[in-house]
C-alpha positions in Angstrom: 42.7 -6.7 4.0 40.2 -4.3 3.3 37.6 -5.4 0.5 36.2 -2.7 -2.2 32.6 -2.7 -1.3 30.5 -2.5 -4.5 26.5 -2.1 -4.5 24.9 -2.9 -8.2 21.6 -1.4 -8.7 19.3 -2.9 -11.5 16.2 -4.8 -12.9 15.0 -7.2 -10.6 14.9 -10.9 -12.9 10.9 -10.6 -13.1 11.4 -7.8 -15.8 13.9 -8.3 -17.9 16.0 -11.6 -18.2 18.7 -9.6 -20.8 20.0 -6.9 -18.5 18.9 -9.2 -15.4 21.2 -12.0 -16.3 24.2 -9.3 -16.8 23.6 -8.1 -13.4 23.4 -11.6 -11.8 26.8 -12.7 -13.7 28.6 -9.6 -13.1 27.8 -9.6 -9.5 29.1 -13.1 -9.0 32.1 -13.1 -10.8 33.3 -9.7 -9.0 31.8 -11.7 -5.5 35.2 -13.4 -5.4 37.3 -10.3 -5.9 35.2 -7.6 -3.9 32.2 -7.3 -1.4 29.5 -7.3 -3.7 25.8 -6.0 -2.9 23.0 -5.7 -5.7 19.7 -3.6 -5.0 16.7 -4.4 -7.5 13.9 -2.7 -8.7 11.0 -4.8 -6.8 8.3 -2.6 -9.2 9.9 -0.7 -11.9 7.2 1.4 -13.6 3.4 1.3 -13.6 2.8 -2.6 -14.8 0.7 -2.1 -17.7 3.1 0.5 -18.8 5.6 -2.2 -19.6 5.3 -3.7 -23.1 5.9 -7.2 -21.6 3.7 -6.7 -18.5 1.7 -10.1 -18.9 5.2 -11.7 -18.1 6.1 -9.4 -15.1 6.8 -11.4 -11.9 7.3 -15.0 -13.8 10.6 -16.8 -13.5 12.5 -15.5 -17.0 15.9 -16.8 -16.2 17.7 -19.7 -14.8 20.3 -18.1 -13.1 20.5 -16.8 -9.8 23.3 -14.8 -7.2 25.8 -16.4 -5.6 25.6 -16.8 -1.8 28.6 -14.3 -1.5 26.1 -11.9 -3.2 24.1 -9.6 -0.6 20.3 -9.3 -2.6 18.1 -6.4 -1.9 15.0 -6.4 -3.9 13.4 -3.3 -2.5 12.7 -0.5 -4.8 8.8 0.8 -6.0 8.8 3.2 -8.3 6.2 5.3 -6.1 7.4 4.7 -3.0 10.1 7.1 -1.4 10.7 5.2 1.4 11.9 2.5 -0.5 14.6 4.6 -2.2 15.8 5.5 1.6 15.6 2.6 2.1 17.8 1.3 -0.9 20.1 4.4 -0.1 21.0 3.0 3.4 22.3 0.0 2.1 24.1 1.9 -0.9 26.0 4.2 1.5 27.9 1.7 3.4 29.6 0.9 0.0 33.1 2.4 -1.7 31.3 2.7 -5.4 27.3 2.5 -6.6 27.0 1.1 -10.1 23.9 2.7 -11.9 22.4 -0.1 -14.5 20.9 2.8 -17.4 18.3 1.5 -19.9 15.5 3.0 -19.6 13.9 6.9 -18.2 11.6 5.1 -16.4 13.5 4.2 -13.1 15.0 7.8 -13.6 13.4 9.5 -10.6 14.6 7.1 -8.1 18.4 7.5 -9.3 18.0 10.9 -8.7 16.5 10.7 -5.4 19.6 7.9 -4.7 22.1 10.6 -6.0 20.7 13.5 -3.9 20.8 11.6 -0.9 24.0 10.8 -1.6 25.5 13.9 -1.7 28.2 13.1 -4.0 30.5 11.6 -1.2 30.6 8.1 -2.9 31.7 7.5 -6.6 28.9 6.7 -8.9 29.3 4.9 -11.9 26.4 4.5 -14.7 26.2 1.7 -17.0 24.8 2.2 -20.0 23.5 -0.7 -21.7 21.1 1.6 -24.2 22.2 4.9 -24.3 18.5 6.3 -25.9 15.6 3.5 -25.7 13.7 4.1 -29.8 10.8 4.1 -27.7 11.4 6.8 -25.7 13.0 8.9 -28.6 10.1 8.5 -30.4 7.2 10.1 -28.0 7.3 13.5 -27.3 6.4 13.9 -23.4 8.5 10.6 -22.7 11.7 12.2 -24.7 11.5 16.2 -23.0 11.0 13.8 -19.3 14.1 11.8 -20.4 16.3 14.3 -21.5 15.5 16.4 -18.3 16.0 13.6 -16.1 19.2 12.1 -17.8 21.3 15.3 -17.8 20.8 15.7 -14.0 21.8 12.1 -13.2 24.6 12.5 -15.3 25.8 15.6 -14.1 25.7 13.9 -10.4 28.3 10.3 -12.0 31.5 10.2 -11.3 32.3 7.7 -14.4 31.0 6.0 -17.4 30.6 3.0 -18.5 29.5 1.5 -22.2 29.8 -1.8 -23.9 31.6 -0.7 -27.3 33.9 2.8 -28.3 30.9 3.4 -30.8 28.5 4.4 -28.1 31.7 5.9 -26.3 31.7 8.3 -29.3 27.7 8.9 -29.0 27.3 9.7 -25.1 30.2 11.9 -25.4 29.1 13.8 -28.4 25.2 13.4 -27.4 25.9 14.4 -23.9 28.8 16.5 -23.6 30.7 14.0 -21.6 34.6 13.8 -21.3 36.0 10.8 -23.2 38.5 10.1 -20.3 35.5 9.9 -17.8 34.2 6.8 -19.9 35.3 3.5 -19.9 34.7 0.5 -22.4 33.7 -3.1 -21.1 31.9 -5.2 -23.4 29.0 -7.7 -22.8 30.5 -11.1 -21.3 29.1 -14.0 -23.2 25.9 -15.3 -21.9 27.3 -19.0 -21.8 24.5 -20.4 -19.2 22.2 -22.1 -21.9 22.3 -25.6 -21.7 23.4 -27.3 -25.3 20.8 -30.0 -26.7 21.9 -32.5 -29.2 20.7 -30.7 -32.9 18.9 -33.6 -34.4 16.6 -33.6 -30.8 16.2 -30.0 -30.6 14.6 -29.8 -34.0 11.9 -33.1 -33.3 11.3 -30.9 -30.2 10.4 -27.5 -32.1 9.1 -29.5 -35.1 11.7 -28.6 -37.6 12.4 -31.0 -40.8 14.4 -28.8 -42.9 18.2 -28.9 -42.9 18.8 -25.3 -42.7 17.2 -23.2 -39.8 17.2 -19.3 -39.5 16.9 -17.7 -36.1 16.1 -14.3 -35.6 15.6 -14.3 -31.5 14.6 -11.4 -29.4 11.9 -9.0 -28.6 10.5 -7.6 -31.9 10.9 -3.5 -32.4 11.4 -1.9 -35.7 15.2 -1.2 -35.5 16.2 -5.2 -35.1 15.3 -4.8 -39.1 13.7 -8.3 -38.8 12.0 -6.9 -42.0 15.2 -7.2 -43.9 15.7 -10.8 -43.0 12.0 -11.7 -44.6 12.6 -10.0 -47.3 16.4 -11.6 -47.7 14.8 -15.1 -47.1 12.0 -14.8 -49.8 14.7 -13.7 -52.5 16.7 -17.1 -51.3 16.3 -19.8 -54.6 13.8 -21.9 -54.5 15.6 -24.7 -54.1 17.7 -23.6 -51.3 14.1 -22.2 -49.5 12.6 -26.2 -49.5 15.9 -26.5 -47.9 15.1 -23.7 -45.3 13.2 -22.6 -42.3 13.1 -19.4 -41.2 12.4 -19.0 -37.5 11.4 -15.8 -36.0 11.4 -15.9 -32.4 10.6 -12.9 -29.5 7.8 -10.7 -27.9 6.2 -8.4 -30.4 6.7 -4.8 -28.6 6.3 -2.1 -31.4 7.3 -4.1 -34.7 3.9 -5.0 -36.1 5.1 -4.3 -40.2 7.4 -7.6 -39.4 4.3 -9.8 -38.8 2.1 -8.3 -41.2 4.8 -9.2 -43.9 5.2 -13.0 -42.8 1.3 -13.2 -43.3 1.7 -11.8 -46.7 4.6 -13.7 -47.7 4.2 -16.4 -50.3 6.8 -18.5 -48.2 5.0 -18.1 -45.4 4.1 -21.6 -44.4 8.6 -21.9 -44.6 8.4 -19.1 -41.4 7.7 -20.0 -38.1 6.8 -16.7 -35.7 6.9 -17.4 -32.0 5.6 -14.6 -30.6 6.1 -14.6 -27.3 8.7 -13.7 -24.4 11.2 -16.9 -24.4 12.0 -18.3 -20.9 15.5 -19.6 -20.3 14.7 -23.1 -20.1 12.9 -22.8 -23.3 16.3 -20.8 -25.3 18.3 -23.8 -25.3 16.2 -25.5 -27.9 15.9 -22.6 -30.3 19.4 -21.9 -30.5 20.6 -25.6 -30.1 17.9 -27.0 -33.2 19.5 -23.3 -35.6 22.0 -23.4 -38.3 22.8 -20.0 -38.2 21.5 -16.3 -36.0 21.1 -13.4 -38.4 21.0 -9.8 -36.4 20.3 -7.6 -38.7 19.8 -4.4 -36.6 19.6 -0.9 -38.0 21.7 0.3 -35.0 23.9 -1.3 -31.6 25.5 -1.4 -28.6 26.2 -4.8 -28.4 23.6 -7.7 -28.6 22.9 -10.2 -25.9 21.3 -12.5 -28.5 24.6 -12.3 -30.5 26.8 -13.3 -27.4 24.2 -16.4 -27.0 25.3 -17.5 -30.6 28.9 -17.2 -29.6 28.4 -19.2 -26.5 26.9 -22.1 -28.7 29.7 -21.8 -31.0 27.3 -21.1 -34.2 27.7 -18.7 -37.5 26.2 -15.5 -36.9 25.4 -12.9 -39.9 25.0 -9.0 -38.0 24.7 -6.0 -39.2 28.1 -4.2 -39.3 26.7 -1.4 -37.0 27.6 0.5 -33.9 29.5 -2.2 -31.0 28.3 -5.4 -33.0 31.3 -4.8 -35.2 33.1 -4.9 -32.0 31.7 -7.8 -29.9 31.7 -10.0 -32.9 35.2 -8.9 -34.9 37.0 -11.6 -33.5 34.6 -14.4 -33.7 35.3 -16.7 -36.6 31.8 -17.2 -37.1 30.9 -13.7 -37.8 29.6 -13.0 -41.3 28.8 -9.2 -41.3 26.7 -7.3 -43.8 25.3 -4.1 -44.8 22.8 -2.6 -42.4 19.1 -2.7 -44.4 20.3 -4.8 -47.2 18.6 -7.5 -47.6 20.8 -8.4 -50.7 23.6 -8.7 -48.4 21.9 -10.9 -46.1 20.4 -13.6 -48.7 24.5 -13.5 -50.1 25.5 -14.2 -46.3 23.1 -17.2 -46.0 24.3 -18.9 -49.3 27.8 -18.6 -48.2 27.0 -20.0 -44.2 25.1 -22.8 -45.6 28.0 -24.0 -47.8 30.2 -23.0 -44.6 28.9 -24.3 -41.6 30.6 -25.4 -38.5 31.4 -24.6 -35.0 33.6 -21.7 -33.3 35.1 -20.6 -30.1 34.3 -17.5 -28.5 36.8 -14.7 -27.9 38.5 -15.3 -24.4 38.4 -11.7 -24.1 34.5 -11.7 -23.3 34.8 -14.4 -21.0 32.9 -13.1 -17.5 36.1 -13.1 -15.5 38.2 -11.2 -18.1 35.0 -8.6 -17.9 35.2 -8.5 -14.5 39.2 -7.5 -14.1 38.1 -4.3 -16.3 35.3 -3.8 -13.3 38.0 -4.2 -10.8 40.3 -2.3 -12.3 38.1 0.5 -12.5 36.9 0.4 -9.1 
């Protein structure tokens, strides 16, 4: 019997581990249903155009593809005869997934897409539908929104991980509601579990409550909130406390500046650095509870690593968080920007703390039937 042949294109695992991780679990899990093929951006952008370029080409996750799993890590973002290169392995397939996060691989999915011709389905993936950062500059934004109308234009389908950004990309971009589909995030279960008392000797934590804010540090993860909702805690309940504030500083420099300034600042830990896999399993292992208080969403990775390890999680009740979290026990949402709400959410998880089970529905091989359907 004939086997749909599928070729995923994303981030190579030397960039990002977030979206590299999705691609690598996806792409197994549909390995047993379908002949699966990923291509990988082998040099994404101009290095030291990266925020995280001093990490670029190091190990950042554990995981790796199946054997069933066909790997071509071939693309260079200045290099056409790479992309013709990548594009005679894509065209042997039935349907090309497009992984969307960022402008910058932009010109080679266009180049993919005109040699293509339009004779095979293309499917883009958005896991951002605007990057802030690219928003936010000028030349970057006019390039972007160039670029993404013509790759759009040349899709056959859409996918996104909640119906909130199904409402954005079809009111920001004109596209037809039934040309887009929904499948959320699968939970990133991978992380090993450490027992909590050795996890905290390991990080050096004594207090009986830890915080964990995790992930890379731009202004709309409103880690500004969370200081502000821990230094309003009692101070009784804050000798109590740690606040731990883990990730890779990118543009969020107000959230440092107000850690130095706080007068609880010796009760806030600030790792500021890019996180390996093998180091992940401690933080979230040795926390009492994750706080996600973004200002906007799609849906978190960081919040479907606190599901996976079964603790409370306090999130903003924005865009797909709402979504990926509604029917996790452990969820605890708030107001987005409040940090009232959040210092009332970590009084009430420290008096109700325990363990949860996360929806079946995000397991990986519930998310990859919705693939398979699709396809």
């Amino acid at each position: 019997m004939h086997k749909t042949k599928v070729v995923i294109i994303g981030p190579s695992e030397k960039f990002l581990s977030g979206i590299s991780y999705y691609t690598i679990r996806l792409s197994n899990t549909l390995s047993d249903l379908m002949d699966v093929k990923t291509i990988l951006f082998r040099k994404m952008l101009p290095k030291r155009l990266f925020p995280g370029w001093r990490r670029v080409g190091k190990e950042l996750t554990t995981q790796k593809f199946d054997e069933k799993v066909e790997v071509h890590e071939v693309l260079d973002w200045y290099n056409p005869i790479t992309w013709i290169r990548a594009f005679r392995i894509a065209k042997r397939a039935d349907v090309i997934v497009f992984q969307w996060w960022t402008s910058s691989v932009a010109h080679m999915y266009l180049a993919l897409e005109v040699l293509n011709f339009r004779r095979r389905p293309i499917i883009i993936e958005f896991h951002e539908v605007v990057d802030p950062l690219e928003s936010s500059t000028l030349p970057i934004r006019f390039y972007s929104k160039v670029m993404g109308k013509l790759i759009r234009r040349l899709a056959t389908r859409y996918v996104v991980h909640s119906n909130a950004d199904k409402e954005l990309i079809s009111k920001s971009y004109g596209i037809e509601k039934g040309k887009i589909e929904v499948i959320p995030l699968g939970i990133y279960d991978h992380h090993k579990k450490i027992e909590r008392t050795v996890a905290k000797t390991t990080i050096g934590i004594q207090e009986d409550f830890a915080i964990l804010f995790f992930g890379l540090l731009r202004p709309y993860k409103g880690v500004k909130y969370l200081i502000k909702a821990f230094e309003s805690l009692p101070e009784d309940f804050i000798k109590k406390s740690r606040l731990l504030i883990v990730g890779e500083t990118w543009e969020d420099k107000e959230s440092k500046e107000l850690v130095k300034e706080s007068k609880y600042s010796n009760k806030i830990n600030v790792d500021d650095r890019y996180v390996n896999d093998d180091k992940i399993s401690f933080y979230f292992s040795a926390s009492d509870v994750l706080v996600i208080p973004y200002t906007r969403a799609s849906q978190s990775a960081v919040a479907h690593i606190g599901m996976a390890f079964g603790m409370p999680v306090i999130a903003s009740e924005v865009g797909g968080l709402k979504e990926s979290l509604g029917k996790y026990e452990g969820a605890v949402f708030v107001k987005p920007e409040s940090a009232v709400d959040i210092t009332k959410a970590l009084m009430y998880v420290f008096d109700e703390r325990g363990k949860f089970e996360a929806p079946d529905e995000l397991r990986w091989e519930e998310i990859a039937k919705k693939w398979f359907k699709l396809f």
